[in-house]
RODRENNU-241769 format. One record per residue (C-alpha): residue in three letters; z, y, x. Coordinates in pm, 1 decimal, padded with zeros to 6 digits, always signed. Layout:
N
SITE;ALA;Z;Y;X
...
% end
This chain:
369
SITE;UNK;+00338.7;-01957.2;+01688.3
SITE;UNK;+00462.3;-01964.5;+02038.8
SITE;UNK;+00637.0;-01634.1;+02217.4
SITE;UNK;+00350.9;-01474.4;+02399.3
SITE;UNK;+00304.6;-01467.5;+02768.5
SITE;UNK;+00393.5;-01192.2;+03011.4
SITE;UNK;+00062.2;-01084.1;+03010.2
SITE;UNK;+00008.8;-01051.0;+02577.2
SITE;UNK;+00421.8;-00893.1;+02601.7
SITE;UNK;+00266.0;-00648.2;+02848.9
SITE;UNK;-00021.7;-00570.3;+02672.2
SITE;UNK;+00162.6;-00560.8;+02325.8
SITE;UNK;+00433.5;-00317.5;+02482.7
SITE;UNK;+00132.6;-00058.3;+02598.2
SITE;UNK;-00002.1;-00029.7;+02184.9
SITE;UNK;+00162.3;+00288.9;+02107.5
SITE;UNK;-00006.8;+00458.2;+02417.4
SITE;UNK;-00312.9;+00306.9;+02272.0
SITE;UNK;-00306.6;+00504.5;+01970.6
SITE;UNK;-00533.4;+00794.1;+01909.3
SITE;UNK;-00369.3;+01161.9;+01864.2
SITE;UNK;-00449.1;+01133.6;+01474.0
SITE;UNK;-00266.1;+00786.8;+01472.6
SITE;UNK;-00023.0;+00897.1;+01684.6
SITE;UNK;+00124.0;+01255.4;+01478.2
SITE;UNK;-00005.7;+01062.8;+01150.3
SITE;UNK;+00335.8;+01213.2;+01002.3
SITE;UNK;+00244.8;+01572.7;+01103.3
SITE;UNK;-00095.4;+01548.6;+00952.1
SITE;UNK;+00110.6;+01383.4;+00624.3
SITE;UNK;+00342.6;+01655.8;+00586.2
SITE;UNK;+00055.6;+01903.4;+00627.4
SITE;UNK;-00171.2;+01706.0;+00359.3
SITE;UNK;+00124.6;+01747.9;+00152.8
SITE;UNK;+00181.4;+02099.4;+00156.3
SITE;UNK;-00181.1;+02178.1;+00175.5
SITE;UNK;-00207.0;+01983.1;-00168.2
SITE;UNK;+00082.5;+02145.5;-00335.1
SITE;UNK;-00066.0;+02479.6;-00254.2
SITE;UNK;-00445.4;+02384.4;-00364.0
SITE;UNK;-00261.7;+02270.9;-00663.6
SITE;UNK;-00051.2;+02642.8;-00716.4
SITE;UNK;-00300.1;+02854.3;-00597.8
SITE;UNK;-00676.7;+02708.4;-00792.6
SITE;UNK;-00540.0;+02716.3;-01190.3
SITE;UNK;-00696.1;+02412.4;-01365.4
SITE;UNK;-00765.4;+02222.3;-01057.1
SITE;UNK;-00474.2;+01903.7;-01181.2
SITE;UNK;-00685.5;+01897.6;-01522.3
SITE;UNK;-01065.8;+01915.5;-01357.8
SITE;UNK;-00948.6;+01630.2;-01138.7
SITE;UNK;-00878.5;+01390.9;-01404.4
SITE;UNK;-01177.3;+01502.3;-01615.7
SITE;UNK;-01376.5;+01242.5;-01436.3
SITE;UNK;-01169.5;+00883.2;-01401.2
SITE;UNK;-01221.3;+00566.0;-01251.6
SITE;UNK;-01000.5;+00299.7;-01463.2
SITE;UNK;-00757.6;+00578.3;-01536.8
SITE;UNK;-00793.8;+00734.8;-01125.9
SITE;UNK;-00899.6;+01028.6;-01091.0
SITE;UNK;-01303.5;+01006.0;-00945.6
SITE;UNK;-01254.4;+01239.6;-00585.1
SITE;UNK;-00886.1;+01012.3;-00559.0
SITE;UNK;-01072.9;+00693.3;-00608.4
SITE;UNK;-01318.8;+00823.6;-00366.1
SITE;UNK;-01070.7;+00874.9;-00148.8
SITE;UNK;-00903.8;+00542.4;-00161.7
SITE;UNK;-01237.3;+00363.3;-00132.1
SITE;UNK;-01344.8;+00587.5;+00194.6
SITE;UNK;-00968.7;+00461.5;+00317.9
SITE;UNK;-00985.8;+00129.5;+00222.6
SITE;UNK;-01370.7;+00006.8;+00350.8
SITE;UNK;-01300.6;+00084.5;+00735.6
SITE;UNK;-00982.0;-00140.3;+00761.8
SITE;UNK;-01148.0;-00437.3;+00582.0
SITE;UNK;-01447.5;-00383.2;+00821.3
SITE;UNK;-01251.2;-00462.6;+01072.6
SITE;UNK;-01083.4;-00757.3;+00993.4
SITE;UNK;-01229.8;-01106.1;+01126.9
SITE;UNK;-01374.7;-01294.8;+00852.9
SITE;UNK;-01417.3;-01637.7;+01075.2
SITE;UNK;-00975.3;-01631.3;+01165.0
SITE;UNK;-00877.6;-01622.7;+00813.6
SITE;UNK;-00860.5;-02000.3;+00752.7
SITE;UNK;-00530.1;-01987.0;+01034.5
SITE;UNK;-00344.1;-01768.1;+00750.9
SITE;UNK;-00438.2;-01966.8;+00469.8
SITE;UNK;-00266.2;-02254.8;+00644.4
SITE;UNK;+00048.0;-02119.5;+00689.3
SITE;UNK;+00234.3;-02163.7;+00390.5
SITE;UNK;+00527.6;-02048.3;+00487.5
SITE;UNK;+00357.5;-01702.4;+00493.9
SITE;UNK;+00225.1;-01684.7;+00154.2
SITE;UNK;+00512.5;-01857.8;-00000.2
SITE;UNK;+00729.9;-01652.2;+00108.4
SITE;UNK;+00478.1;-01314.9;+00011.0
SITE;UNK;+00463.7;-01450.8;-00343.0
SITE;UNK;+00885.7;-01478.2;-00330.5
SITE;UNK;+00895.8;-01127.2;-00210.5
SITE;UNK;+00611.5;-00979.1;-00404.6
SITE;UNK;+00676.8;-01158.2;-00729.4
SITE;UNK;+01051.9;-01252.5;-00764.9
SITE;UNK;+01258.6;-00990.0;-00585.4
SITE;UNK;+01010.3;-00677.6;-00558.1
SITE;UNK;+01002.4;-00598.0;-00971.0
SITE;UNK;+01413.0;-00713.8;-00988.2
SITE;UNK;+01525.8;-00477.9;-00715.6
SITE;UNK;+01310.5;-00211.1;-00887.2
SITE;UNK;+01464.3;-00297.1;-01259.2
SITE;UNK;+01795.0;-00255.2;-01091.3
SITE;UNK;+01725.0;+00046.7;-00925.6
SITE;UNK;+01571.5;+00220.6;-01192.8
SITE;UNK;+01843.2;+00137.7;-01391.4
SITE;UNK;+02141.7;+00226.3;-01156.1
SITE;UNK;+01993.8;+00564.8;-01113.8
SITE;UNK;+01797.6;+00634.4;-01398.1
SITE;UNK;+01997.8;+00521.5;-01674.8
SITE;UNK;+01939.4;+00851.7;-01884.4
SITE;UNK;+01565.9;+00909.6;-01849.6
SITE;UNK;+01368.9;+00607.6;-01996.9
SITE;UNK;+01035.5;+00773.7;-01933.7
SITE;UNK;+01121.8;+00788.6;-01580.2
SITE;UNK;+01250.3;+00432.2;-01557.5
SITE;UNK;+00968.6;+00282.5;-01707.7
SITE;UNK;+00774.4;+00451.6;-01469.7
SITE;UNK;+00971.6;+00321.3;-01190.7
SITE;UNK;+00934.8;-00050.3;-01356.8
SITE;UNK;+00553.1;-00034.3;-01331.0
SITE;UNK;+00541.9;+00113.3;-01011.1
SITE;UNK;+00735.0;-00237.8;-00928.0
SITE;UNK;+00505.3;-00462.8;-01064.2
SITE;UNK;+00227.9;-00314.4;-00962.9
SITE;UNK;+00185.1;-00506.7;-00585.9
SITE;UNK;+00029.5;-00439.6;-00257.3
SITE;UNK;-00316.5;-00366.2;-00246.4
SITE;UNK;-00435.1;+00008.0;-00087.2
SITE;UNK;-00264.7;+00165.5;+00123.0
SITE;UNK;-00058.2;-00150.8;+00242.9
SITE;UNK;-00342.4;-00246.6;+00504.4
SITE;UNK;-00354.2;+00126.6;+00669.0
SITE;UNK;+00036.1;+00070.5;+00721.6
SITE;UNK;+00007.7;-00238.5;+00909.4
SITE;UNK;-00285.8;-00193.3;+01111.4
SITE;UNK;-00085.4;+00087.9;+01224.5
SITE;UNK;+00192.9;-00088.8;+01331.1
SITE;UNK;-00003.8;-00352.3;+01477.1
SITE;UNK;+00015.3;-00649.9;+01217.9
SITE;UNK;-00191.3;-00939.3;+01147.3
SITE;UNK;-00499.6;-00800.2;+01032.5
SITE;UNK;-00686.9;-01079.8;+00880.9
SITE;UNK;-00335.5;-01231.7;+00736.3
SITE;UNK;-00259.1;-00881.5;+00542.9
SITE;UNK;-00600.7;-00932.2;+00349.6
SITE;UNK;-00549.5;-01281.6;+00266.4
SITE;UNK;-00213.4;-01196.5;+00149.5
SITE;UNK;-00353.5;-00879.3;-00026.0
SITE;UNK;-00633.2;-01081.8;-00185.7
SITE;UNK;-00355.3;-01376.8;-00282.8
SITE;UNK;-00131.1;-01100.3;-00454.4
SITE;UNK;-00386.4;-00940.1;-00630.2
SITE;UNK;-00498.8;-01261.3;-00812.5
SITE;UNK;-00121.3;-01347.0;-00890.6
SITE;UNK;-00084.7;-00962.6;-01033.5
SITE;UNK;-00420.8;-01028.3;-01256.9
SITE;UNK;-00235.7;-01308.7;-01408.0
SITE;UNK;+00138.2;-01210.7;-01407.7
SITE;UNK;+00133.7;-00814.1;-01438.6
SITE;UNK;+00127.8;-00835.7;-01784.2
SITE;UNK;+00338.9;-01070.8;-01876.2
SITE;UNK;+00606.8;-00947.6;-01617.9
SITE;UNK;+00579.7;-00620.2;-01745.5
SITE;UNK;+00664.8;-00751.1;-02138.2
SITE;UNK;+00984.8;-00940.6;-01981.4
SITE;UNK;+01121.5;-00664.6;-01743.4
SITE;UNK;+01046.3;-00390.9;-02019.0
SITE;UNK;+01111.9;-00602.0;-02364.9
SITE;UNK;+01323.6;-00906.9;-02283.1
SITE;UNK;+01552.6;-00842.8;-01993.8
SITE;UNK;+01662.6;-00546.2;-02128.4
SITE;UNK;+01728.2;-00706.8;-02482.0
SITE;UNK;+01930.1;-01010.4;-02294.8
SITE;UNK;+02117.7;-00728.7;-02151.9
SITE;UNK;+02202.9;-00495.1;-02418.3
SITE;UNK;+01963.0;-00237.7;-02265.9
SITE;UNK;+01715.9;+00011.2;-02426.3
SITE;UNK;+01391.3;-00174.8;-02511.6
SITE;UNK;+01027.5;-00032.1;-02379.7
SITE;UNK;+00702.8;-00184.7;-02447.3
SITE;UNK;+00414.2;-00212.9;-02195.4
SITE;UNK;+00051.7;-00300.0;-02388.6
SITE;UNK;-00203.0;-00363.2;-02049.1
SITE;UNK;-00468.4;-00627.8;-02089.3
SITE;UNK;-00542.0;-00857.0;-01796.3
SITE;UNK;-00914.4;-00732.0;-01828.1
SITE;UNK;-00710.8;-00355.3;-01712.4
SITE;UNK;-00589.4;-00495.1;-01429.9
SITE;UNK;-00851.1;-00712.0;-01307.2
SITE;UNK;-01112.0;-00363.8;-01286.9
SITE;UNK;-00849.4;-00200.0;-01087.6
SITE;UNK;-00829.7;-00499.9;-00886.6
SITE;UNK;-01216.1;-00520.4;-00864.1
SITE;UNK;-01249.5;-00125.9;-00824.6
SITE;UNK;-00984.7;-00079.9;-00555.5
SITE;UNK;-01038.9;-00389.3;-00338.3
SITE;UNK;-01308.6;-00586.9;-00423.4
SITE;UNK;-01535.7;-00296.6;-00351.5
SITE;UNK;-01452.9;-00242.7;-00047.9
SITE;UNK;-01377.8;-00587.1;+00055.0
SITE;UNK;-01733.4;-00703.9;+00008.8
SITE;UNK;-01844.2;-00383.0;+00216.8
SITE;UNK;-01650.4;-00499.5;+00472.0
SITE;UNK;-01711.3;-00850.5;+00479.5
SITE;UNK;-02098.2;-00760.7;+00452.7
SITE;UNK;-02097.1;-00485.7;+00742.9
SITE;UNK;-01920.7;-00745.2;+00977.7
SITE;UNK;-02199.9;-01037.3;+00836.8
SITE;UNK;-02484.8;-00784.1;+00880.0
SITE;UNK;-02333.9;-00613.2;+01160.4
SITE;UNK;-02326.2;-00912.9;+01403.0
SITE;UNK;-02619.8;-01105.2;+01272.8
SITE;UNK;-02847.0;-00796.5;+01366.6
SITE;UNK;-02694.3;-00648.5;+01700.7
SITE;UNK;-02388.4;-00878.5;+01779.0
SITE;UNK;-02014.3;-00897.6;+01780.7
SITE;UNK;-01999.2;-00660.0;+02116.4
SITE;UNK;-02202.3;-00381.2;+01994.5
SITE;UNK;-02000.5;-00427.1;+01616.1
SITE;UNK;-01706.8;-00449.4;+01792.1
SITE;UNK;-01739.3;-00155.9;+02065.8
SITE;UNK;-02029.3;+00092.9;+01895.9
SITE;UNK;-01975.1;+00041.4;+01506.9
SITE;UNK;-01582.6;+00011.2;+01469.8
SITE;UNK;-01526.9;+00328.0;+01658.6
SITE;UNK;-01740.2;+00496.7;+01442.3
SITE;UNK;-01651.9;+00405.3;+01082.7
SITE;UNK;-01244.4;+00356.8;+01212.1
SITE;UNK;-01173.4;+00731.0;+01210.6
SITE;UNK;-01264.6;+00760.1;+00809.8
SITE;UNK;-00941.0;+00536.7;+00738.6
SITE;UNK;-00735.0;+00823.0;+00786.8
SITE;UNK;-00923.0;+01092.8;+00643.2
SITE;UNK;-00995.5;+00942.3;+00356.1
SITE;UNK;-00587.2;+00858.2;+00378.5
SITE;UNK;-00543.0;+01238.0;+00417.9
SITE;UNK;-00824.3;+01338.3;+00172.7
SITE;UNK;-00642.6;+01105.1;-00107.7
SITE;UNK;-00262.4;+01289.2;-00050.4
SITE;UNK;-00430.2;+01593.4;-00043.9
SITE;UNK;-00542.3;+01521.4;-00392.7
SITE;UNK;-00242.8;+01343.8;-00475.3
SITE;UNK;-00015.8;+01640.4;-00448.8
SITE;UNK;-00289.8;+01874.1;-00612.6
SITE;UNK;-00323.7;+01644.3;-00917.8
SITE;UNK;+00080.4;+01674.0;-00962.0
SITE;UNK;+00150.7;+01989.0;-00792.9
SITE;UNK;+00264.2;+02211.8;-01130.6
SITE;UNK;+00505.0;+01948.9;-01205.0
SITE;UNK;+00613.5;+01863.6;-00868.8
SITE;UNK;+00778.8;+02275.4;-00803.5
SITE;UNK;+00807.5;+02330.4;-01141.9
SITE;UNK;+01051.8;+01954.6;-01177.4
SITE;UNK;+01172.1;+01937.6;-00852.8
SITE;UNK;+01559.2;+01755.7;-00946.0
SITE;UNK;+01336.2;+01506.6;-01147.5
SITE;UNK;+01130.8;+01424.2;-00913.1
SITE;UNK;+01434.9;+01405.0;-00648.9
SITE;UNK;+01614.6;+01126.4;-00907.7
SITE;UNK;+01267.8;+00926.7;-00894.9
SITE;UNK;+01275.1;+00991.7;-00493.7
SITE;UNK;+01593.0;+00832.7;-00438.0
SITE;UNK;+01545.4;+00492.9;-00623.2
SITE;UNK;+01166.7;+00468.8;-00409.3
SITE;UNK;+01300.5;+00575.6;-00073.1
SITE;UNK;+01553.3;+00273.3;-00157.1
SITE;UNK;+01320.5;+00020.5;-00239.6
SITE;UNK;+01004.5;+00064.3;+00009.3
SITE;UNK;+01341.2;+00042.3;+00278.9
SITE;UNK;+01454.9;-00281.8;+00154.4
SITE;UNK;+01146.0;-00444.3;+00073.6
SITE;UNK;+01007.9;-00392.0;+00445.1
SITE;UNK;+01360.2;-00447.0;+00529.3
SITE;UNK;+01354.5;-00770.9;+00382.2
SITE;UNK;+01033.2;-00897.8;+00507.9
SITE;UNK;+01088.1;-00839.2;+00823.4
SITE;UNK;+01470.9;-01062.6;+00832.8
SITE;UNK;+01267.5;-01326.6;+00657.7
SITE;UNK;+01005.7;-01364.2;+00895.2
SITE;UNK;+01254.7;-01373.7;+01162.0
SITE;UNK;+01418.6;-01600.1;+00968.8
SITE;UNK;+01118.3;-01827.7;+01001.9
SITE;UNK;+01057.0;-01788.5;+01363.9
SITE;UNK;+00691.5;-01618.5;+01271.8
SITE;UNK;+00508.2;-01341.1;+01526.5
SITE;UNK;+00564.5;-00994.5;+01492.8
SITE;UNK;+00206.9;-00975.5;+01375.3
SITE;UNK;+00258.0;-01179.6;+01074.9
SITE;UNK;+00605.6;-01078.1;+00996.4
SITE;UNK;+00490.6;-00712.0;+00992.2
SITE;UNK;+00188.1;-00853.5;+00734.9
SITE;UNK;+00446.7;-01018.4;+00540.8
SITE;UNK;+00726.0;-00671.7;+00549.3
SITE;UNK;+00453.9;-00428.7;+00432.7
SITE;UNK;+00287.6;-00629.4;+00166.9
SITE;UNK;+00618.6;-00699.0;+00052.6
SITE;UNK;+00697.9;-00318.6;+00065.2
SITE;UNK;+00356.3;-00168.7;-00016.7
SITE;UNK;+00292.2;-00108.2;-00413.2
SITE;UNK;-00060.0;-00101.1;-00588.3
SITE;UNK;-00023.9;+00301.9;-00697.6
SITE;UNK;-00340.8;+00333.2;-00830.1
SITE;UNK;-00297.2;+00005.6;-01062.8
SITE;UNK;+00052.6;+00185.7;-01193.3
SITE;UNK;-00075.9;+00514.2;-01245.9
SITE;UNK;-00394.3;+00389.5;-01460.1
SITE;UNK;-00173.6;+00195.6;-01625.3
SITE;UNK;+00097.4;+00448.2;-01709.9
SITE;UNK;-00165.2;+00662.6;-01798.5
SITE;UNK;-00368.2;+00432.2;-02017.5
SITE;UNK;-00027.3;+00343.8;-02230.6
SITE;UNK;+00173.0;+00628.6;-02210.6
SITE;UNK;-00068.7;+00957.3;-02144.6
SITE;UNK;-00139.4;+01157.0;-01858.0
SITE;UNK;+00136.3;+01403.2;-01885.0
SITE;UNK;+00382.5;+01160.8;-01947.1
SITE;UNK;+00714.1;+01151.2;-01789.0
SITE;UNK;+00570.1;+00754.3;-01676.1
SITE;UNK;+00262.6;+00884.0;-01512.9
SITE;UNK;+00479.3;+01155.2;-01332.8
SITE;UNK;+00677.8;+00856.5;-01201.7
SITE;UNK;+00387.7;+00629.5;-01082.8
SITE;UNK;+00261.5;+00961.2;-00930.7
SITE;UNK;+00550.1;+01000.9;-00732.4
SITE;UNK;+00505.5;+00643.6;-00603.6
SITE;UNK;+00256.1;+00728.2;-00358.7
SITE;UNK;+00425.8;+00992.3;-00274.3
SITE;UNK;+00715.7;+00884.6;-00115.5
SITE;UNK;+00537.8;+00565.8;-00002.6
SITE;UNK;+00290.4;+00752.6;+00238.3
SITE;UNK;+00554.8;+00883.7;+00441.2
SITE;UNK;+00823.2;+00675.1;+00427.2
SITE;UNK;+00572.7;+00388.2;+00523.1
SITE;UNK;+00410.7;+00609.0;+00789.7
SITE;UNK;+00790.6;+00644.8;+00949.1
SITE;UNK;+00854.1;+00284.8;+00901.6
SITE;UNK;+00519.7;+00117.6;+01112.5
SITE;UNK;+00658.8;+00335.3;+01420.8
SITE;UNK;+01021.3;+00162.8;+01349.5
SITE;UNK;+00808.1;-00139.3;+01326.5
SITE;UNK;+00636.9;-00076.5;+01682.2
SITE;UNK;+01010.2;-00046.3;+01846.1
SITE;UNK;+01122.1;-00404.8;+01653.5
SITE;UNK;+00801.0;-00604.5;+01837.7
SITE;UNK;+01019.0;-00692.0;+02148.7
SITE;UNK;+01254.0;-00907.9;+01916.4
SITE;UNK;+00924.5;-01124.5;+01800.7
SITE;UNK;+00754.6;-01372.6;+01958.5
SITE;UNK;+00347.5;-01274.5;+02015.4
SITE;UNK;+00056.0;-01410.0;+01888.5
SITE;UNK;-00210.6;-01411.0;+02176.1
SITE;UNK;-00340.7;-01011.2;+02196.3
SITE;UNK;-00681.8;-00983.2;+02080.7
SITE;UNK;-00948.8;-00767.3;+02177.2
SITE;UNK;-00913.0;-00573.1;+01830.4
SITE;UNK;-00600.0;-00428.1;+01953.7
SITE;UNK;-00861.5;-00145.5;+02076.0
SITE;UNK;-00928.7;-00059.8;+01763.5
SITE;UNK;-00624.6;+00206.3;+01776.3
SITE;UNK;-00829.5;+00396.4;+02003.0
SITE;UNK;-01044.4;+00537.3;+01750.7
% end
């Protein structure tokens, strides 16, 4: 990890103009998703209950559409034959697994505590929502700002084995026994491994082995040019409409309870806003801290900052019903990560000139869908 040349500071400098219009007013086209779902959601009675009629491990079917139209185009893209380079660096995944594991679901616990002290439904909420680690939306965030592509989906793929193995048992200590050693009102959290593992399987593996196979297939039968320059342009634009597509949803599922609860859903607001801030926040002064690239640091900041929604909701669902005051607070999750994580990858573009540069790659075109 060396501090690029003129040349890769030059061409790293000229990625925003690189970005297509979509990319580049993402936030406009969030805020409109948003409103347009809140208003599907008001205006077509029934719509919240005939979207959860049909679920995928407690998702709603069109929203797990959505995230798996989202998700496949990203992992397309990502070069299978580099990832060896991130499993080397330790430094990297230890320090994920530190920021993922140790302080993520503590700085959430204290959060939901400091401001939710009188709503347990809510805090609970919040609690999952914290243990439940980057998978989704995570990789759209940083292949916006221009991270490591191939490092976020080792680190994705490293953190979802850890959460098939610790989400459980985290959830019993931060819910049962922390609490208890504190004097605090005692929740209990009843997920199997086996629930976590099918989201895990649903939500990535699906799409990962898509990818991996479209890239395999892809340059076996026509070669890495014609993947690179014909297919990626065509299957990059679905990202974000299946990104847009899932919000919509999103807000339509929850959109009664959303107008009709607005100061509760304002008390869960501030406690998120907090912690997606300070996570990235956080990743990014410990990769400087390490001397790594911008590329990997940004990897590192919104893995550390991204949560697994889709894990916390089936899970709040599955254990505490779908009208719950938990689900309403793993629903609100996503909701306040899409933009807040949109806003932060353009903060992240402006921090690039304080990190030293991995060599730019041709894939840096894939921003001009």
């Amino acid at each position: 990890m060396t501090q690029g040349s003129p040349l890769t500071q030059a061409a790293v400098e000229d990625v925003p103009a690189r970005l297509s219009v979509t990319d580049r007013y993402l936030p406009v086209w969030i805020g409109v998703a948003m409103v347009a779902g809140l208003l599907l959601g008001r205006m077509i009675p029934g719509l919240g209950e005939w979207l959860g009629t049909v679920e995928i491990d407690g998702v709603s079917l069109p929203i797990a559409l959505g995230l798996l139209v989202m998700m496949y185009p990203v992992l397309a893209k990502v070069r299978y034959d580099r990832l060896d380079t991130v499993v080397a660096d330790r430094p990297l995944l230890v320090s994920s697994l530190g920021l993922n594991w140790v302080l993520g679901p503590a700085l959430m616990f204290a959060l939901a505590w400091i401001f939710l002290p009188d709503l347990p439904e809510y805090r609970t909420g919040l609690i999952i929502v914290g243990l439940a680690r980057c998978i989704a939306m995570v990789i759209i965030w940083n292949d916006l700002a221009c991270g490591d592509r191939e490092a976020t989906a080792v680190l994705v793929a490293l953190n979802s084995i850890f959460q098939v193995i610790a989400f459980a048992g985290l959830g019993w200590f931060y819910l049962t026994v922390l609490p208890g050693w504190l004097g605090l009102e005692q929740a209990n959290l009843d997920v199997s491994a086996w629930q976590i593992a099918k989201s895990v399987l649903i939500f990535l593996g699906i799409p990962l082995v898509a990818g991996y196979l479209s890239r395999v297939w892809g340059e076996k039968a026509k070669g890495r040019v014609w993947y690179e320059e014909t297919f990626l342009p065509i299957v990059s634009p679905w990202a974000l409409r299946g990104l847009l597509f899932t919000v919509v949803l999103l807000f339509a599922l929850q959109g009664e309870q959303i107008t009709n609860r607005p100061l509760d859903v304002a008390r869960i607001a501030v406690p998120l806003l907090i912690y997606f801030a300070a996570m990235w926040a956080l990743g990014y002064l410990v990769g400087k801290g390490l001397g790594m690239t911008y590329q990997r640091t940004t990897a590192l900041a919104f893995t550390a900052a991204g949560n697994n929604f889709e894990l916390a909701i089936a899970v709040a669902i599955a254990t505490f019903g779908v009208t719950s005051g938990q689900a309403l607070a793993g629903v609100v999750g996503p909701l306040i990560e899409v933009p807040v994580l949109v806003g932060l990858a353009y903060v992240s573009l402006r921090l690039r000139k304080f990190f030293p540069h991995q060599e730019v790659r041709v894939d840096a075109r894939d921003h001009a869908h």
